[in-house]
C-alpha positions as CSV (number, residue, x, y, z in Angstrom):
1,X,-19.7,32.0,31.5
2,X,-20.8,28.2,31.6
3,X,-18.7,26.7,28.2
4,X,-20.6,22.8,28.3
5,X,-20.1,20.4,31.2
6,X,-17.0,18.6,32.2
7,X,-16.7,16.0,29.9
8,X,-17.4,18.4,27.0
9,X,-14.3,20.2,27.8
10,X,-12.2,17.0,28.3
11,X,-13.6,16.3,24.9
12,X,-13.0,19.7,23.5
13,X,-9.5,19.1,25.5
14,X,-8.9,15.8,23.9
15,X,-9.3,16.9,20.1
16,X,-7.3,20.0,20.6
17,X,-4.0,17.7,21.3
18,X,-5.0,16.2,17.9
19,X,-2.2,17.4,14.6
20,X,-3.8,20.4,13.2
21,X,-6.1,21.6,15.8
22,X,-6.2,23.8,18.2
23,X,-8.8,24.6,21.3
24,X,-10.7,27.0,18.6
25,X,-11.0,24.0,16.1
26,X,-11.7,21.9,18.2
27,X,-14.0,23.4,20.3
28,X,-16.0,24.3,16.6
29,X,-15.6,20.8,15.6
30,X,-17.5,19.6,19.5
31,X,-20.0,22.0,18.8
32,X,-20.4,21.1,15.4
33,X,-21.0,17.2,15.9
34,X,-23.0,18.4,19.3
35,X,-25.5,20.5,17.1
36,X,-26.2,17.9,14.4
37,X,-27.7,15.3,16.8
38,X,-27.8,12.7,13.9
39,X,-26.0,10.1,15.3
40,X,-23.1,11.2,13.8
41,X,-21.2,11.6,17.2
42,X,-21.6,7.6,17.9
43,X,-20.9,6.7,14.7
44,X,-17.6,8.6,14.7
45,X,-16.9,6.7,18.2
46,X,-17.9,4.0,17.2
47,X,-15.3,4.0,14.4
48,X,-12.4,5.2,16.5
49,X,-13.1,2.4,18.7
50,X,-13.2,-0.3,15.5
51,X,-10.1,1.0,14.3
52,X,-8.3,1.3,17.6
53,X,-8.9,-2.2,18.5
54,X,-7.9,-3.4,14.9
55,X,-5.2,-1.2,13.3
56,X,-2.1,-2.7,13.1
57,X,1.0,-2.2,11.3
58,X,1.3,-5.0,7.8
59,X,3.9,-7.5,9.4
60,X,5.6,-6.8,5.6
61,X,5.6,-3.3,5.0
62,X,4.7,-1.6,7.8
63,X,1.6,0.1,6.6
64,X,-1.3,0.4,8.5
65,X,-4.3,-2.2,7.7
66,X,-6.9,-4.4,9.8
67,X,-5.0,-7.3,8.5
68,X,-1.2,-8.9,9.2
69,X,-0.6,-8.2,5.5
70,X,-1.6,-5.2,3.8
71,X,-3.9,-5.2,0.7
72,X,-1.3,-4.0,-1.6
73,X,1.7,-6.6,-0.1
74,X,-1.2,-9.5,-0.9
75,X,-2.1,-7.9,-4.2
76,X,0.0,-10.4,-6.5
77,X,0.1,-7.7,-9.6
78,X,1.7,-5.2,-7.2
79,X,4.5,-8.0,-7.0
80,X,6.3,-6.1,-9.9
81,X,9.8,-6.2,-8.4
82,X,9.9,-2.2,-7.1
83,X,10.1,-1.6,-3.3
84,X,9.2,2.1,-2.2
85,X,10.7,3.3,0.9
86,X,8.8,5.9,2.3
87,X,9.6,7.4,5.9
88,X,5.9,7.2,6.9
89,X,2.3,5.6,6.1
90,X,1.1,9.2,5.5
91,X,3.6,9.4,2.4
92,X,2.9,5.9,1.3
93,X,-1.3,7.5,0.9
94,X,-0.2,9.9,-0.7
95,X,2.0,8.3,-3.2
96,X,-1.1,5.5,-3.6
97,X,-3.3,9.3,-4.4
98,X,-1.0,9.6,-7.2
99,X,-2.0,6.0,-9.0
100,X,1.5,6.1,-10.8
101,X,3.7,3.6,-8.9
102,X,2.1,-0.4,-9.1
103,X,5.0,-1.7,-6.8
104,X,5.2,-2.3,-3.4
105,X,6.5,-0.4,-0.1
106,X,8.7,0.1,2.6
107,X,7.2,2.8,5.4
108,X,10.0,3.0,7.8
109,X,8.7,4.9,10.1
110,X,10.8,7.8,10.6
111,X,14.3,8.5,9.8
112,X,17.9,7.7,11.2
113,X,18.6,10.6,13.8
114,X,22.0,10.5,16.2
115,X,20.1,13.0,18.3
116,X,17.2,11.1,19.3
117,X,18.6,7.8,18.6
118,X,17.2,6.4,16.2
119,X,19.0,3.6,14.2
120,X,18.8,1.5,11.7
121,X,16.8,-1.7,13.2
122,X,14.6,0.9,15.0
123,X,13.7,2.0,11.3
124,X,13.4,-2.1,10.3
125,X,16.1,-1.0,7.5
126,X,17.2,-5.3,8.5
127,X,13.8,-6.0,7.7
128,X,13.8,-4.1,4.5
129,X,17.4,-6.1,3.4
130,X,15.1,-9.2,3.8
131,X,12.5,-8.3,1.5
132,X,14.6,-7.0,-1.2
133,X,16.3,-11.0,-1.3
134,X,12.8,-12.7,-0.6
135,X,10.5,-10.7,-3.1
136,X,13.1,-10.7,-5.9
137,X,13.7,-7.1,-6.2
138,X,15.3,-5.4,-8.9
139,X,14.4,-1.3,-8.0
140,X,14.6,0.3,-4.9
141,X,13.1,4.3,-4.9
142,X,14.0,6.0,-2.3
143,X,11.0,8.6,-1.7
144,X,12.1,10.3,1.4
145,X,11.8,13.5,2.4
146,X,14.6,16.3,1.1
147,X,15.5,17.0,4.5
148,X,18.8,16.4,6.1
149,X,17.3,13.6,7.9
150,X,15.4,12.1,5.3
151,X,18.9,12.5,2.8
152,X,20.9,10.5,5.5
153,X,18.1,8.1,5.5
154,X,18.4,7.5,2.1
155,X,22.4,7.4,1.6
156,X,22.2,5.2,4.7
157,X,20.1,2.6,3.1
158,X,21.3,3.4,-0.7
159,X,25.0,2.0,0.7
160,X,23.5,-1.0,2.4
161,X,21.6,-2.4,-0.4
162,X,23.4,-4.7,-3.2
163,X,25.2,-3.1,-6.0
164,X,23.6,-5.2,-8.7
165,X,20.1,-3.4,-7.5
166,X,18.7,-0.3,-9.1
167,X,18.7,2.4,-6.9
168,X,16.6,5.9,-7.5
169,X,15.5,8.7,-6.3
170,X,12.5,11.3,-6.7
171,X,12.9,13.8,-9.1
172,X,13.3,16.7,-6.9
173,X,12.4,20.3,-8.2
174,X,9.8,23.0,-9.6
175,X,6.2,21.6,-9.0
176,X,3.6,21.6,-11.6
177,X,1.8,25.2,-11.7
178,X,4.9,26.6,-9.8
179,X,6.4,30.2,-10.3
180,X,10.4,30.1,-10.5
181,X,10.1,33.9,-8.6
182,X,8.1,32.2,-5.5
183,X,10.8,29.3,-5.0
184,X,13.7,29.0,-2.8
185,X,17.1,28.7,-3.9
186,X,17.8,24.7,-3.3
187,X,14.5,24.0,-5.0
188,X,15.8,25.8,-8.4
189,X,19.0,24.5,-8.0
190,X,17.7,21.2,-8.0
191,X,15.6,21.6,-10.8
192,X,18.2,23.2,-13.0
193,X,20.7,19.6,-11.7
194,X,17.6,17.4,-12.9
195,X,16.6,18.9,-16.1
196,X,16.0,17.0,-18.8
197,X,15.8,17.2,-23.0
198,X,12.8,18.9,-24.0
């Protein structure tokens, strides 16, 4: 059975190597775009070819933009004197989602690992030293991932920065909505370390 020519399947091929799908989704997603003839197809390659050709990482923060410098590391009422560090730009959206933090940020763009050798200057931690000095910086928050990597990470950095600096942390435990019978042990136990007066 014929599925589309050749460069439909290296199409199909392509998006299926993208996070998130696989052949099914993205042959549905080929076929989808395929079937609505609208000019939707070119417009969506058009983009990716825009952005390809301008994306770059903010020469300050690291966050992707079309610019050297982010729109948030230009905005001068984001100056407020609280850095961020988040491990990618993914977490830095979704923190911006949130509207609650007015600062600035850090993406670091991964996390220190022994086993695939990453380090410190490969996470522009140096960098991040810099900015703290430069940008008059009184609060650091550490908003990495609670994983054993992302923990590191942050003690890592926590015992590099000045002790005069305020250092903190996410609050880590039950989410909003959440049922104490559906979590897992280290998520209560947090919560129960991090309680607060009521």
């Amino acid at each position: 059975m014929a599925e589309g020519s050749d460069d439909i399947q290296a199409l199909i091929a392509a998006m299926a190597r993208l996070p998130g799908l696989g052949p099914r989704s993205a042959r549905r997603l080929v076929l989808s775009l395929l079937a609505r003839n609208s000019g939707q197809m070119s417009q969506l390659a058009t983009l990716m070819a825009k952005v390809a050709s301008t994306a770059q990482p903010c020469a300050r923060c690291n966050n992707l933009s079309d610019r050297e410098i982010c729109t948030i590391c230009a905005d001068p009422a984001r100056a407020t004197g609280e850095i961020c560090v988040v491990e990618d730009v993914a977490d830095l959206w979704a923190l911006e989602r949130g509207r609650a933090f007015r600062g600035r940020y850090h993406v670091l763009g991964g996390t220190l690992s022994a086993l695939d050798d990453v380090g410190p200057a490969d996470l522009g931690i140096p960098r991040l030293l810099s900015r703290i000095e430069d940008e008059a910086v009184t609060e650091v928050i550490l908003a990495l991932n609670a994983t054993i990597e992302g923990q590191t990470t942050a003690h890592y950095i926590a015992d590099a920065l000045p002790e005069a600096l305020t250092v903190t942390g996410l609050a880590q435990g039950v989410p909003i909505g959440g049922e104490l019978d559906y979590l897992d042990d280290g998520t209560i136990t947090a919560a129960l370390r991090a309680r607060r007066r009521f």
